[in-house]
CHARMM internal coordinates of N, CA and C (Angstrom, degrees):
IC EDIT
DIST 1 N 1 CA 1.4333
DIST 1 CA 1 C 1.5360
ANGL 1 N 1 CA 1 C 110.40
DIST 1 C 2 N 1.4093
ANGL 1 CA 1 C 2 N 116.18
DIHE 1 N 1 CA 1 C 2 N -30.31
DIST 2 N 2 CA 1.5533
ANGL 1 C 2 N 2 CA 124.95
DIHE 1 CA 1 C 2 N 2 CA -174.63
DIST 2 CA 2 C 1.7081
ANGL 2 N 2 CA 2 C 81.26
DIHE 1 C 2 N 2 CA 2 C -62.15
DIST 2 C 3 N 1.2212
ANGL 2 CA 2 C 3 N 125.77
DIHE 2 N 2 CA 2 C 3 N -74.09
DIST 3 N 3 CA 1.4863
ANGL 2 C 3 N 3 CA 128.71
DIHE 2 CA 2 C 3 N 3 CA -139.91
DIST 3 CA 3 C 1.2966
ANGL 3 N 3 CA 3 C 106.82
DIHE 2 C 3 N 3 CA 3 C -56.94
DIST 3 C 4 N 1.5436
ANGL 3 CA 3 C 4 N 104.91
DIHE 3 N 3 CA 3 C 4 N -25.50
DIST 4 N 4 CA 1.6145
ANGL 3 C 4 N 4 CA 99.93
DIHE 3 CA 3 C 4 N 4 CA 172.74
DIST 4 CA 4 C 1.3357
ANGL 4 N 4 CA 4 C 125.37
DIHE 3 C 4 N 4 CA 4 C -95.80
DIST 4 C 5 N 1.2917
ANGL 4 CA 4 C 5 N 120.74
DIHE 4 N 4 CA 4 C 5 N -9.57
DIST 5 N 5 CA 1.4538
ANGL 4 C 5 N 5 CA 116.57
DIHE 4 CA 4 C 5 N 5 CA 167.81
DIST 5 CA 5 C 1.8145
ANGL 5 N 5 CA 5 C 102.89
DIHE 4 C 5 N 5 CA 5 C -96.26
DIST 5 C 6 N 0.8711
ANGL 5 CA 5 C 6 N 110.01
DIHE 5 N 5 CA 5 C 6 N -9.51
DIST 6 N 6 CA 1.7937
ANGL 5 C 6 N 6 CA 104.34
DIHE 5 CA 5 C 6 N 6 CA 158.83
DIST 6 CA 6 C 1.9763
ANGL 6 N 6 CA 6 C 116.32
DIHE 5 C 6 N 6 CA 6 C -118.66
DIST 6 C 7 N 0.7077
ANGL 6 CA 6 C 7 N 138.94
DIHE 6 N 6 CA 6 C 7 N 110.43
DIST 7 N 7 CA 1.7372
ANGL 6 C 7 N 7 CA 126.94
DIHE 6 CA 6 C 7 N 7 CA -151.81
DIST 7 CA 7 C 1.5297
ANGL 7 N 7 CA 7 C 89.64
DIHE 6 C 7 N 7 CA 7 C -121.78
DIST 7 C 8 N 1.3157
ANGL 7 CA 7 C 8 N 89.64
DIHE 7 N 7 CA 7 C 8 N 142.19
DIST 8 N 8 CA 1.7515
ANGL 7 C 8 N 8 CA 103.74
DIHE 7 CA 7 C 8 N 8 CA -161.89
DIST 8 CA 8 C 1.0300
ANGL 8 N 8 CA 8 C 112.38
DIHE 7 C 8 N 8 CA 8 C -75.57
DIST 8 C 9 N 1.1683
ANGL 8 CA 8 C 9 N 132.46
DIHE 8 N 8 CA 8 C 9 N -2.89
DIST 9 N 9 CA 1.7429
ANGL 8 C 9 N 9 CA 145.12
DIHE 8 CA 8 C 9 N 9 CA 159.96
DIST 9 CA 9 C 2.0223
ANGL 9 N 9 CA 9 C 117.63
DIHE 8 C 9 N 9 CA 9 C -51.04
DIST 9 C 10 N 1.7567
ANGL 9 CA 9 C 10 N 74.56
DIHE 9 N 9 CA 9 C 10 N -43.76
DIST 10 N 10 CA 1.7820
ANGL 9 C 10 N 10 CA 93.03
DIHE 9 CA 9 C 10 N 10 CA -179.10
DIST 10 CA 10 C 1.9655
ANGL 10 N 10 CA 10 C 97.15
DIHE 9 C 10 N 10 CA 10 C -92.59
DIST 10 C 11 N 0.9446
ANGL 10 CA 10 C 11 N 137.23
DIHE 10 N 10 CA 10 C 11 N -31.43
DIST 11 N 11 CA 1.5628
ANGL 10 C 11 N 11 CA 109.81
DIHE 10 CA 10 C 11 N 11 CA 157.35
DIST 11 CA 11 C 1.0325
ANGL 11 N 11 CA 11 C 127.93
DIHE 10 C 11 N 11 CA 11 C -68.51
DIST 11 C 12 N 1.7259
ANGL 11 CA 11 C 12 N 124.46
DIHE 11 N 11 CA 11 C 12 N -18.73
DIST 12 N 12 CA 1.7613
ANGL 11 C 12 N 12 CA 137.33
DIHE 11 CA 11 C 12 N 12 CA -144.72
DIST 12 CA 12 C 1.9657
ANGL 12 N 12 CA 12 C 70.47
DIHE 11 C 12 N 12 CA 12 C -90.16
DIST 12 C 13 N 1.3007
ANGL 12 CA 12 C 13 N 122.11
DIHE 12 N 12 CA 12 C 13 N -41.73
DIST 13 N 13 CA 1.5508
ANGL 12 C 13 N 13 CA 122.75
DIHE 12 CA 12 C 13 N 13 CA -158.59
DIST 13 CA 13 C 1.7146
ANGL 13 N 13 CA 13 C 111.72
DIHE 12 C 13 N 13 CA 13 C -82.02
DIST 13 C 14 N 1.5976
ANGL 13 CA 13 C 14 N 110.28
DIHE 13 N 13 CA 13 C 14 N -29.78
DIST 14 N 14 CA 0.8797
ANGL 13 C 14 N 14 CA 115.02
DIHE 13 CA 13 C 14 N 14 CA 179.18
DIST 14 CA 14 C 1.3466
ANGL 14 N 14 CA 14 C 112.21
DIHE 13 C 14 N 14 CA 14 C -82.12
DIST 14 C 15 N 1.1082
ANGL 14 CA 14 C 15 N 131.30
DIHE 14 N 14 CA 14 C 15 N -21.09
DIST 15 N 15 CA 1.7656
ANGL 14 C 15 N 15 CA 144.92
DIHE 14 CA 14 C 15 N 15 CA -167.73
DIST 15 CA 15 C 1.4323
ANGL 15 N 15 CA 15 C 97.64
DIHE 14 C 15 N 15 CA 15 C -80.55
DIST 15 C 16 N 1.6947
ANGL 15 CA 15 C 16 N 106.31
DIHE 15 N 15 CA 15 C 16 N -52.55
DIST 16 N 16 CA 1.7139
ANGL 15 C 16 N 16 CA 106.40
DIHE 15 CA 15 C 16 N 16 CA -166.75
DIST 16 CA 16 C 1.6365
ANGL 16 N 16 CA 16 C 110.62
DIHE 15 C 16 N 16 CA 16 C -66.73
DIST 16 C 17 N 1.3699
ANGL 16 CA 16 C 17 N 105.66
DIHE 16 N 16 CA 16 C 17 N -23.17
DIST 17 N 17 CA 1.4605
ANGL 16 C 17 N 17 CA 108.21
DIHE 16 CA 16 C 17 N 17 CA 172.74
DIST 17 CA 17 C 1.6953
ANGL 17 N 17 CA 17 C 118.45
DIHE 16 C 17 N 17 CA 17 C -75.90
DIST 17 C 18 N 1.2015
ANGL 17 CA 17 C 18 N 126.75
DIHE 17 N 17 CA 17 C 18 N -25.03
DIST 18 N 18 CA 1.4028
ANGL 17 C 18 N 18 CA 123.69
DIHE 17 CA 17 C 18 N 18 CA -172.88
DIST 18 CA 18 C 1.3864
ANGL 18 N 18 CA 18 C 106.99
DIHE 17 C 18 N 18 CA 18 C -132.70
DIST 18 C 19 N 1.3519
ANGL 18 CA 18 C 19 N 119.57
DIHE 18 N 18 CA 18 C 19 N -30.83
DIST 19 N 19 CA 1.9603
ANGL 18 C 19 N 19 CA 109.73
DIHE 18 CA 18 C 19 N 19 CA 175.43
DIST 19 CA 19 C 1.5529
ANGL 19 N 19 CA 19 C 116.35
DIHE 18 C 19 N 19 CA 19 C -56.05
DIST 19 C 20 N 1.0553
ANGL 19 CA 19 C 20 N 95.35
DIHE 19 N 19 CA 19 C 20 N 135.87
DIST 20 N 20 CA 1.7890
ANGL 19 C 20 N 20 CA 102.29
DIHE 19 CA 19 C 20 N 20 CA 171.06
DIST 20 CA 20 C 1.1741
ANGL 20 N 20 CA 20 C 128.99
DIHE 19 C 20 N 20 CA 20 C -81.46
DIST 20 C 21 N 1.4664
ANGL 20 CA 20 C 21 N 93.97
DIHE 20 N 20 CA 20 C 21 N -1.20
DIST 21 N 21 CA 1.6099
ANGL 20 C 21 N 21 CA 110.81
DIHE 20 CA 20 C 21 N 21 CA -179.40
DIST 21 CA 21 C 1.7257
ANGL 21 N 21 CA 21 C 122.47
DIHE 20 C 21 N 21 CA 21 C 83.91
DIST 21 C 22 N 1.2362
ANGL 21 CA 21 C 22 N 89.62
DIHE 21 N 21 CA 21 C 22 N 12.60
DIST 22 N 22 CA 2.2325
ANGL 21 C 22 N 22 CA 100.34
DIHE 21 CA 21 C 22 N 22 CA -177.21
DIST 22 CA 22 C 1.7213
ANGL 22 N 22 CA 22 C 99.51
DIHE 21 C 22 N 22 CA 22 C -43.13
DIST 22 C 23 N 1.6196
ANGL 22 CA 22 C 23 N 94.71
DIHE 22 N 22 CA 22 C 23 N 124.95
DIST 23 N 23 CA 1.5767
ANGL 22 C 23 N 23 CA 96.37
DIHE 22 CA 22 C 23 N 23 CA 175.55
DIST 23 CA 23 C 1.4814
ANGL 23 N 23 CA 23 C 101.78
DIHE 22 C 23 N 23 CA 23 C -85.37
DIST 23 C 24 N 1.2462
ANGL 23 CA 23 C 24 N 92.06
DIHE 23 N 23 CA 23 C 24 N 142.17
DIST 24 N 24 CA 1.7426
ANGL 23 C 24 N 24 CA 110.63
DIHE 23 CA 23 C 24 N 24 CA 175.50
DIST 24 CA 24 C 1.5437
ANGL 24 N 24 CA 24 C 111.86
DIHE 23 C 24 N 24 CA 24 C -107.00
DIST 24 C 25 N 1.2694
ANGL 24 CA 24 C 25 N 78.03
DIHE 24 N 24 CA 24 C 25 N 145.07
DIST 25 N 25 CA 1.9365
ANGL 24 C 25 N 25 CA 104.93
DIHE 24 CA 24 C 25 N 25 CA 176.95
DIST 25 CA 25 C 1.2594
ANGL 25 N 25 CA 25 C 113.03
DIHE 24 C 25 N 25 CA 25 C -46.70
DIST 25 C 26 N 1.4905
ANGL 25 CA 25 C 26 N 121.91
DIHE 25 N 25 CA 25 C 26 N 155.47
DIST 26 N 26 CA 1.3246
ANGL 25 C 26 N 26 CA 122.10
DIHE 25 CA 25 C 26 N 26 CA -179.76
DIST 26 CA 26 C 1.7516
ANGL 26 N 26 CA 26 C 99.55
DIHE 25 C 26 N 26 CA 26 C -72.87
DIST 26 C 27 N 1.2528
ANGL 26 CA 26 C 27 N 129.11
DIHE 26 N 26 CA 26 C 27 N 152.70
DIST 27 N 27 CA 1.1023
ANGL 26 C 27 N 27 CA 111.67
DIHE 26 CA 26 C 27 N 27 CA 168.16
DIST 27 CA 27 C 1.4965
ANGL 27 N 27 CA 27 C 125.21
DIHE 26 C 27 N 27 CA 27 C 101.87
DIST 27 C 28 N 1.6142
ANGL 27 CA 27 C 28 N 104.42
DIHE 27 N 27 CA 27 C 28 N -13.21
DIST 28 N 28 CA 1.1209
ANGL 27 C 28 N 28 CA 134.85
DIHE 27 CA 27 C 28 N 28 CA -175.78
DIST 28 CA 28 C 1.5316
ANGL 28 N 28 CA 28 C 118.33
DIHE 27 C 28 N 28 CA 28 C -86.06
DIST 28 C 29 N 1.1860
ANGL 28 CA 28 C 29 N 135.18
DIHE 28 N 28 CA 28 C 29 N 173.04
DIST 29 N 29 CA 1.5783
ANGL 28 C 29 N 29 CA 129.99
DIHE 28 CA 28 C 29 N 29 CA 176.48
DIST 29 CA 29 C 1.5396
ANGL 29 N 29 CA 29 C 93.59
DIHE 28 C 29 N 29 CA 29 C -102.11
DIST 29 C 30 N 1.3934
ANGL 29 CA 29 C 30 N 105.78
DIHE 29 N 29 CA 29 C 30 N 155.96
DIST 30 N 30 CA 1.7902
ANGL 29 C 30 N 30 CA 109.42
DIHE 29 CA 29 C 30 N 30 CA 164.73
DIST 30 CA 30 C 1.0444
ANGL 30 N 30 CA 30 C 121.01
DIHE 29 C 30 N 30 CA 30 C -84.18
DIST 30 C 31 N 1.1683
ANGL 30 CA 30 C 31 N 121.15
DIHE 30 N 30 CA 30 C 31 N 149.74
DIST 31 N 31 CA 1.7364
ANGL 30 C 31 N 31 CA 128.36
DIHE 30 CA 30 C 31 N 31 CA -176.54
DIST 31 CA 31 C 1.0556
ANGL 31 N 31 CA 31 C 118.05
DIHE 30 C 31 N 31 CA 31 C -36.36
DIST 31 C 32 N 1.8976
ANGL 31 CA 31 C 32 N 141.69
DIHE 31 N 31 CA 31 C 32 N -48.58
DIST 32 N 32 CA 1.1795
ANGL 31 C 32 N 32 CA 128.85
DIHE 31 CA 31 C 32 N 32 CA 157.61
DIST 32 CA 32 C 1.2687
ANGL 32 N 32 CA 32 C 125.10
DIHE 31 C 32 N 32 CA 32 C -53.77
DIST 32 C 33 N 1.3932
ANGL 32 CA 32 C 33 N 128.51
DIHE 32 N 32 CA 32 C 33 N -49.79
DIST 33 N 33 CA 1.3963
ANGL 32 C 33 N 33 CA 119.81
DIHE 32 CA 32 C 33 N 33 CA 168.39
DIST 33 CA 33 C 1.1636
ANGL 33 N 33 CA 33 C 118.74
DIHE 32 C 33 N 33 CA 33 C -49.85
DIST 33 C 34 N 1.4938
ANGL 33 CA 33 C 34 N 123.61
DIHE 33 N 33 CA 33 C 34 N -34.37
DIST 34 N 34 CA 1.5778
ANGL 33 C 34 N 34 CA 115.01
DIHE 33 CA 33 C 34 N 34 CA 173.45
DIST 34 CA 34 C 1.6973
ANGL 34 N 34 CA 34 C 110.61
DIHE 33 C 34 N 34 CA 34 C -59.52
DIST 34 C 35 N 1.5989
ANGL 34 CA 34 C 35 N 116.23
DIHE 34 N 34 CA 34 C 35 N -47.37
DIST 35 N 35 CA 1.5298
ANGL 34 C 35 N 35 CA 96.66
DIHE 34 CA 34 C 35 N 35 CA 164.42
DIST 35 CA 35 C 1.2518
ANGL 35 N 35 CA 35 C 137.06
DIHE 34 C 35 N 35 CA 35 C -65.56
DIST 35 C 36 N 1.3971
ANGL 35 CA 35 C 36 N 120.55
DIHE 35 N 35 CA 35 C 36 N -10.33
DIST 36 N 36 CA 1.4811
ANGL 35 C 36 N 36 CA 115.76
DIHE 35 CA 35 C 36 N 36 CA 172.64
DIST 36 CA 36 C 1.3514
ANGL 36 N 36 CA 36 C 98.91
DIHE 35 C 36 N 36 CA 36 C -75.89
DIST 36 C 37 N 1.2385
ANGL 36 CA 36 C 37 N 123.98
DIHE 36 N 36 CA 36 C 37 N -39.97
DIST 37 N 37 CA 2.0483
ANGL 36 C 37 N 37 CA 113.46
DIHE 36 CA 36 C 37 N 37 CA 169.31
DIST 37 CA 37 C 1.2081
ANGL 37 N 37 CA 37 C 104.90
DIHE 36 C 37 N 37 CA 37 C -55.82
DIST 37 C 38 N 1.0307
ANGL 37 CA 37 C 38 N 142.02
DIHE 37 N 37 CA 37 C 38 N -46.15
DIST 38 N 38 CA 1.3935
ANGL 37 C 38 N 38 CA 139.50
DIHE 37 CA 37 C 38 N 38 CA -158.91
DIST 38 CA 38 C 1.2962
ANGL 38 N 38 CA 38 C 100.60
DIHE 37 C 38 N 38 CA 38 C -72.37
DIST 38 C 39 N 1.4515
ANGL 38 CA 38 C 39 N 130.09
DIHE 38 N 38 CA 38 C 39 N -47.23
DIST 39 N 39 CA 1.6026
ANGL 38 C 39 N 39 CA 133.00
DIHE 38 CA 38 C 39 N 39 CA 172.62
DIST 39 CA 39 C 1.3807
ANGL 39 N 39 CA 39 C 112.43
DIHE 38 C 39 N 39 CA 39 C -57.82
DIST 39 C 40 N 1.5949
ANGL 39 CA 39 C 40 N 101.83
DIHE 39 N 39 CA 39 C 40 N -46.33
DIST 40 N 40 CA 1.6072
ANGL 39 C 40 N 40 CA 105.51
DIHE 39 CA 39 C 40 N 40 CA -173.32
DIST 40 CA 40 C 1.6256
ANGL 40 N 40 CA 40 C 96.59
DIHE 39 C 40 N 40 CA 40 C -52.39
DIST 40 C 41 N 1.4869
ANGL 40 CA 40 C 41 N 121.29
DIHE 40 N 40 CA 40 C 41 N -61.89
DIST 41 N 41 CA 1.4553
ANGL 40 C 41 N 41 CA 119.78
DIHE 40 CA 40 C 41 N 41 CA -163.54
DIST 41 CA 41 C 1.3894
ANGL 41 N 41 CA 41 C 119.12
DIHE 40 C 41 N 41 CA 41 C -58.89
DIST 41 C 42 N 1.3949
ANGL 41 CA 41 C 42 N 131.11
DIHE 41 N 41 CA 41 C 42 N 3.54
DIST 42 N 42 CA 1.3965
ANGL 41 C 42 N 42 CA 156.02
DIHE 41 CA 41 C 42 N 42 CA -171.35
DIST 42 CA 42 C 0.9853
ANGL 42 N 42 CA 42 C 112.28
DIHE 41 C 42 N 42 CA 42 C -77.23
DIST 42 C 43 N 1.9357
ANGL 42 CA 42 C 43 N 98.24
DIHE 42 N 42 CA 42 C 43 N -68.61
DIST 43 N 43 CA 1.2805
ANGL 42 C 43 N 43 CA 135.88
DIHE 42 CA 42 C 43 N 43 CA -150.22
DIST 43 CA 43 C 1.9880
ANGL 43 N 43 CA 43 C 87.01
DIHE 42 C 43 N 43 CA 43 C -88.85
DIST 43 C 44 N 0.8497
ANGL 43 CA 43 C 44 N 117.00
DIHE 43 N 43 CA 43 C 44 N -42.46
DIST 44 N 44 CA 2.0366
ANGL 43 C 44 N 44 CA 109.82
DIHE 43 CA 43 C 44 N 44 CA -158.48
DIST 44 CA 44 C 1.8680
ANGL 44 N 44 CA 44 C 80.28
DIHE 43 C 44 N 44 CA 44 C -111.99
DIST 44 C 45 N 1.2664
ANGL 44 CA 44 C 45 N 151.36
DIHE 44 N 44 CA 44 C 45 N 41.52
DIST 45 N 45 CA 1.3681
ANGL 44 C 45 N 45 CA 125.37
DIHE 44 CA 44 C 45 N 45 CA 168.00
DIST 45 CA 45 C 1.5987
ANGL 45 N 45 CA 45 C 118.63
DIHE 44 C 45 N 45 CA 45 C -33.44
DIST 45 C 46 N 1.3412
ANGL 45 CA 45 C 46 N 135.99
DIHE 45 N 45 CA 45 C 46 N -32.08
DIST 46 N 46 CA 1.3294
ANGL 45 C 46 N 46 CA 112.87
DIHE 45 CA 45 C 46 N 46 CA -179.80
DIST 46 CA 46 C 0.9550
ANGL 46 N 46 CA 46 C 96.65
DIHE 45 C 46 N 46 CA 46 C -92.66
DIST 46 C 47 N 1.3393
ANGL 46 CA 46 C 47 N 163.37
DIHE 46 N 46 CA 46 C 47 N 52.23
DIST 47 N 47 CA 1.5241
ANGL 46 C 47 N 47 CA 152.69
DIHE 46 CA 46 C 47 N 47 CA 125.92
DIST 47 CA 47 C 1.2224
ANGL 47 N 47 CA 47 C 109.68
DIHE 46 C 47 N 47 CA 47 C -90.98
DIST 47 C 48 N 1.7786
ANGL 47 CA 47 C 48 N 104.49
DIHE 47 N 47 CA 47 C 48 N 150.27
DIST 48 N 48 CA 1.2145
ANGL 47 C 48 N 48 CA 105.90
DIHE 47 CA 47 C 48 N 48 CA -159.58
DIST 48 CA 48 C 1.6600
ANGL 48 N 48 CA 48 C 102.57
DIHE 47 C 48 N 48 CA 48 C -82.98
DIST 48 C 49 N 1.2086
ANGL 48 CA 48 C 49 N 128.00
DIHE 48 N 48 CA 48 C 49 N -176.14
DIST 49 N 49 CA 1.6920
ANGL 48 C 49 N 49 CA 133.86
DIHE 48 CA 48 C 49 N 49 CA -173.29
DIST 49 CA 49 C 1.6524
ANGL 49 N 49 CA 49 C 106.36
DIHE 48 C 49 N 49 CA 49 C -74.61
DIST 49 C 50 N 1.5445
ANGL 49 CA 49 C 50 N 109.68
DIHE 49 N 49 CA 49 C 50 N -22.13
DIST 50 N 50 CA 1.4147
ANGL 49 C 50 N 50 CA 109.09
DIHE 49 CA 49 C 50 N 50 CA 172.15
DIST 50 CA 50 C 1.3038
ANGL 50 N 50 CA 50 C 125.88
DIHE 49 C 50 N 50 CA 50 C -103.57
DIST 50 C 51 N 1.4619
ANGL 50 CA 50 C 51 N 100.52
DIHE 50 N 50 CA 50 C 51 N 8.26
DIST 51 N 51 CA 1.6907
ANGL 50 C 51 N 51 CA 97.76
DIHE 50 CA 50 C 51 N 51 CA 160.81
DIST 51 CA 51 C 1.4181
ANGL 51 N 51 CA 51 C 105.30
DIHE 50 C 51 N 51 CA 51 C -92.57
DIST 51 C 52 N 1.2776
ANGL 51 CA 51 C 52 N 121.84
DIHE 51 N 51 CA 51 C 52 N -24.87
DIST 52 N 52 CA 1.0019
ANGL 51 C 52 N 52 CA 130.69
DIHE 51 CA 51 C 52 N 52 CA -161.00
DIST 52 CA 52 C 1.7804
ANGL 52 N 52 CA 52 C 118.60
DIHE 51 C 52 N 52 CA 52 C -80.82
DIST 52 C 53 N 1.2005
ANGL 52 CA 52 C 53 N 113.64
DIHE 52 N 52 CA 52 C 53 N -45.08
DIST 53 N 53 CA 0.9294
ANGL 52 C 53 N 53 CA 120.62
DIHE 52 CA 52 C 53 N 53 CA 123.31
DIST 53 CA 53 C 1.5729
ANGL 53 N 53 CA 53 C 152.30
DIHE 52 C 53 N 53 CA 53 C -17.99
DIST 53 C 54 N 1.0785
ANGL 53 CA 53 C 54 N 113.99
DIHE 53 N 53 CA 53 C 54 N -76.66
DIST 54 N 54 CA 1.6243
ANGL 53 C 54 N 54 CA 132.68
DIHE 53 CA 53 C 54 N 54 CA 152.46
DIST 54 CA 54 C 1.8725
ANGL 54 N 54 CA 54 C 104.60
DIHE 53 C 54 N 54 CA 54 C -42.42
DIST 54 C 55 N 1.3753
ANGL 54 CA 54 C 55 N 113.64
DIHE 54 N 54 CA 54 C 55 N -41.75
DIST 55 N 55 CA 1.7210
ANGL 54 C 55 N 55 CA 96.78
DIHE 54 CA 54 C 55 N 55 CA -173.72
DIST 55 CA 55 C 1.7455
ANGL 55 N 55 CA 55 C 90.21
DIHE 54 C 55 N 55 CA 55 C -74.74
DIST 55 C 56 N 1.8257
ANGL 55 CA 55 C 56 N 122.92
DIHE 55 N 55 CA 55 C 56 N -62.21
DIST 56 N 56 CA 1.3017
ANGL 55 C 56 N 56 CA 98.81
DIHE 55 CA 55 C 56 N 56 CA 177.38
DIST 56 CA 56 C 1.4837
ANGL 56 N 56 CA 56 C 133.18
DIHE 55 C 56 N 56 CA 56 C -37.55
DIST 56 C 57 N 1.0515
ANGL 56 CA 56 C 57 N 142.98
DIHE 56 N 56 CA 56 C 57 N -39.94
DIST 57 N 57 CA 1.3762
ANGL 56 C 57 N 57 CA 156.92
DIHE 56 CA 56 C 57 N 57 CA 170.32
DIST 57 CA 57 C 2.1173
ANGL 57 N 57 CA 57 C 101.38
DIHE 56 C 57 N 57 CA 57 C -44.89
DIST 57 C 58 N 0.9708
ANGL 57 CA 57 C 58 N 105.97
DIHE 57 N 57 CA 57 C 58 N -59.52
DIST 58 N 58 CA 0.9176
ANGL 57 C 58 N 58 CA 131.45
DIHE 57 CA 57 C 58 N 58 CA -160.24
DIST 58 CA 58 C 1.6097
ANGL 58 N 58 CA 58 C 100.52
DIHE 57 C 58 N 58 CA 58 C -71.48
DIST 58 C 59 N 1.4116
ANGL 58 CA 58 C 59 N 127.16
DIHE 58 N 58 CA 58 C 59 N -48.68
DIST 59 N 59 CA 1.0625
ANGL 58 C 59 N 59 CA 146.09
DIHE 58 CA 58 C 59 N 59 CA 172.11
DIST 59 CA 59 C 1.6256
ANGL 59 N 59 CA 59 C 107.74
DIHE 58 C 59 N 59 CA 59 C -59.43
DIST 59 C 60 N 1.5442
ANGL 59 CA 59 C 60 N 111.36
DIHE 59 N 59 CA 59 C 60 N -34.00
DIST 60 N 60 CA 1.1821
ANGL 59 C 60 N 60 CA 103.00
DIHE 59 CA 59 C 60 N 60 CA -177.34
DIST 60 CA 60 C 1.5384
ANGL 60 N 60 CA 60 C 123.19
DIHE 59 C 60 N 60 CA 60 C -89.46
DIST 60 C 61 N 1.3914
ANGL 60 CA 60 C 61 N 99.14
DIHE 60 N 60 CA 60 C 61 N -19.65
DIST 61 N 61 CA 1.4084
ANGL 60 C 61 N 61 CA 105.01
DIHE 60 CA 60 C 61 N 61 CA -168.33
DIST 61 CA 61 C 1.6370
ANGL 61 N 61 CA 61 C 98.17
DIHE 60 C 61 N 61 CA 61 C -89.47
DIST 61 C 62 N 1.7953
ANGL 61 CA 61 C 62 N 127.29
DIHE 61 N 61 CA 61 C 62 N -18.96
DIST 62 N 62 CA 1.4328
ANGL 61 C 62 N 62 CA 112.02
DIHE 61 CA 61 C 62 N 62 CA 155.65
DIST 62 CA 62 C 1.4115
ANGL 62 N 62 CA 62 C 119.24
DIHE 61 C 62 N 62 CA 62 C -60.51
DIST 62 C 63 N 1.2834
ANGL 62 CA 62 C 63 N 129.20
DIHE 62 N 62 CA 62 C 63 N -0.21
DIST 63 N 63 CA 1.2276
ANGL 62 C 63 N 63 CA 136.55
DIHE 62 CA 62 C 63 N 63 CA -166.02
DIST 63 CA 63 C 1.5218
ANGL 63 N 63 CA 63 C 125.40
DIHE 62 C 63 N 63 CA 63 C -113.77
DIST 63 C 64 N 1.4026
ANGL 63 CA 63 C 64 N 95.73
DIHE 63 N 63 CA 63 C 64 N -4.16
DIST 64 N 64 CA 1.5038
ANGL 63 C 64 N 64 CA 100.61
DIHE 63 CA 63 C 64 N 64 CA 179.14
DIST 64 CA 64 C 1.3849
ANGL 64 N 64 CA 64 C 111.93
DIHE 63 C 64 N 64 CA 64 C 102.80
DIST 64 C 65 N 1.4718
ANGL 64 CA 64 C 65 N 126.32
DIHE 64 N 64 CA 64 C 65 N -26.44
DIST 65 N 65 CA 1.4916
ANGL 64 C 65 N 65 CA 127.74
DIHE 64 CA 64 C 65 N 65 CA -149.50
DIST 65 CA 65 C 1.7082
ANGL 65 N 65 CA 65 C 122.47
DIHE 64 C 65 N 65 CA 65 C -85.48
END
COOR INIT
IC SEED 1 N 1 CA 1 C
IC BUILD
């Protein structure tokens, strides 16, 4: 539901405008997924970072990703 009320077109646009491009670690999440955590942690503040987490994860792998 996150991915569709935020659509990765509108982060892919918002990123190319302000990321500096920091290469990330293998092992790491990609820059949009880091904002859907960042929303998730917004949106659920009393959950901890690993539930939060775990539903993205979880969200993605119903999704094919």
């Amino acid at each position: 539901m996150l991915a569709a009320a935020v659509p990765r077109n509108a982060i892919a646009e918002a990123l190319a405008a302000h990321w500096r491009g920091v290469k990330r670690r293998s092992g790491k999440l990609p820059p949009h997924e880091m904002v859907h955590f960042a929303v998730g942690m917004a949106l659920y503040a009393d959950a901890d970072y690993e539930e939060i987490i775990t539903e993205l994860s979880d969200a993605l792998d119903r999704l094919g990703c």
